[in-house]
C-alpha positions, 0 to 999 in steps of 0.5 A: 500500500502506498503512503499519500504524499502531501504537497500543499497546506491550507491553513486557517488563521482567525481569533474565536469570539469570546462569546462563541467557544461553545459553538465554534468548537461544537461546529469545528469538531462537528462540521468544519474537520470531518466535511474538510476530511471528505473533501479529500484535505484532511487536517493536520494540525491546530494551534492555539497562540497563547502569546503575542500579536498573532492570531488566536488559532490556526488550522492546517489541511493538507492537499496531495495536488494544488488542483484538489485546493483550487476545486474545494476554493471554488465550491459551493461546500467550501462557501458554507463551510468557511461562512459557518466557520465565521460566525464564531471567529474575526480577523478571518484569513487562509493561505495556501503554501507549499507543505513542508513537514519539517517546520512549523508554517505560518 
């Protein structure tokens, strides 16, 4: 069996609204990861910046091909899921870099 060899990083980055944890990590664990997960970006990470002036969490979902990425950017799946996303969260952005497993990316 062959290892999947991931070659992109989608990452997430925002700060989660004080008043909305409960439903944020309700839809995250429930909605957001396994829809991501079915769509062929499972995740690979979550951070959590307790310092500094830096979002608060940032999300990473790994990608075998840059087409899988463009695809889930232009669907209407991904439109639900990131507005859903947004309304537990500000200072919303995501990037799409080149994945490299040997260091963190920011």
């Amino acid at each position: 069996m062959s290892q999947v060899k991931y070659k992109y990083l989608l990452t997430l980055q925002f700060d989660i609204r004080p008043e909305s944890v409960q439903g944020y990590y309700r839809y995250v664990l429930q909605e957001l990861v396994p829809s991501m997960q079915k769509l062929g970006l499972p995740m690979r990470a979550a951070w959590h910046t307790a310092y500094g002036d830096y979002p608060m969490r940032q999300l990473d979902f790994l990608a075998e091909d840059l087409n899988t990425i463009r695809s889930l950017l232009a669907a209407s799946d991904w439109k639900r899921l990131e507005n859903g996303l947004q309304e537990y969260i500000t200072h919303y952005q995501h990037k799409v870099m080149d994945f490299d497993e040997t260091r963190f990316q920011w």
